[in-house]
C-alpha angles and dihedrals in degrees: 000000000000109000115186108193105180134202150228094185139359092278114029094094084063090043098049101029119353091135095049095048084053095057101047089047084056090047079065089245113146098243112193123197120211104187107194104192134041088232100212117063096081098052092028143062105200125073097218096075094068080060083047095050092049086040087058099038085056091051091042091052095052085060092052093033105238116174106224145334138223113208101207086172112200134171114298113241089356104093090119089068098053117086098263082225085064098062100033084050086059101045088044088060095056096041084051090051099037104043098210116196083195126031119186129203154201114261122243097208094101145069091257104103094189084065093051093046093051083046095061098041092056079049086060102028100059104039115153095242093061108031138030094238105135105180121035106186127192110220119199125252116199110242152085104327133187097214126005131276102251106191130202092178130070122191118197104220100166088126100037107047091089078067105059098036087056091048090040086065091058080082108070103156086062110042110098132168132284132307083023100102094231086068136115087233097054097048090049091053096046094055088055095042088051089039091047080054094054105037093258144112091238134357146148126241124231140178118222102217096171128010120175115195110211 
């Protein structure tokens, strides 16, 4: 099966669901990354970062065993500038080329617009009357929030949390110590917080937003 899992930033897709991309690649499912931003321009200087944060998400993919990954490249923390039919028309591209029975997306529960943006274009990208997509699925992102993450979806990731965690440390520039929420900590506790919810050791946490039955 096609799985689409699309990005914000280089990162996100460990940090919301790492563990959850690995175990459908070993469930020999073809798992496709869009990354919408070049994640660093707005917190770095130097240019060379933008090549540092893809380098990293390359490296990271080949942990979790994602098959492959489209760069769009837009602006960091600049998506709001941006003509929202820009960025749905791209989206739309690599839905209509790639064919994903599941398509998973960044949350809009938090203070980072460029999540809720991509948010609303997978909304729009991936609408019944024009694709075959037939979940689109919300994964969670650690961070300040402006409502809580509300799941209706529980992952059990016991097996495969070596692996995000190991993926997760691709991405050096961005790791920082506990209680910061980039952090290996963190990311432990919330896989036990999620898991004690559901009745599990680990987990990670979704939010069906559309789900057609065939």
């Amino acid at each position: 099966m096609n799985i689409l899992v699309i990005a914000a930033h280089p990162d996100d897709e460990v940090l919301g669901m790492g563990g959850t991309i690995k175990k459908m690649s070993k469930m020999k499912n073809t798992v496709h990354l869009c990354v919408i931003s070049e994640g660093a321009s707005a917190q770095y200087k130097d240019k060379k970062m933008i090549k540092q944060r893809q380098e990293s998400c390359i490296q990271s993919s080949k942990i979790l065993g994602i098959s492959k990954i489209d760069f769009l490249d837009f602006p960091d923390m600049k998506l709001d500038t941006i003509p929202h039919l820009e960025i749905n028309r791209a989206l739309e591209k690599i839905i209509s080329k790639f064919k994903p029975k599941f398509v998973f997306t960044t949350p809009n529960n938090d203070l980072n617009k460029d999540h809720s943006i991509v948010f609303e274009s997978s909304l729009v990208a991936t609408r019944p009357h024009i694709t075959k997509v037939k979940k689109l699925i919300s994964y969670e992102i650690p961070g300040l929030t402006n409502s809580p993450f509300i799941p209706n979806l529980y992952e059990n990731i016991f097996s495969e949390l070596k692996f995000k965690i190991k993926a997760l440390e691709c991405y050096k520039s961005e790791l920082n110590n506990f209680p910061h929420p980039r952090s290996i900590e963190v990311i432990n506790s919330i896989s036990k917080i999620r898991g004690m919810e559901s009745g599990l050791k680990n987990a990670e946490a979704f939010k069906i937003i559309r789900d057609i039955s065939e």
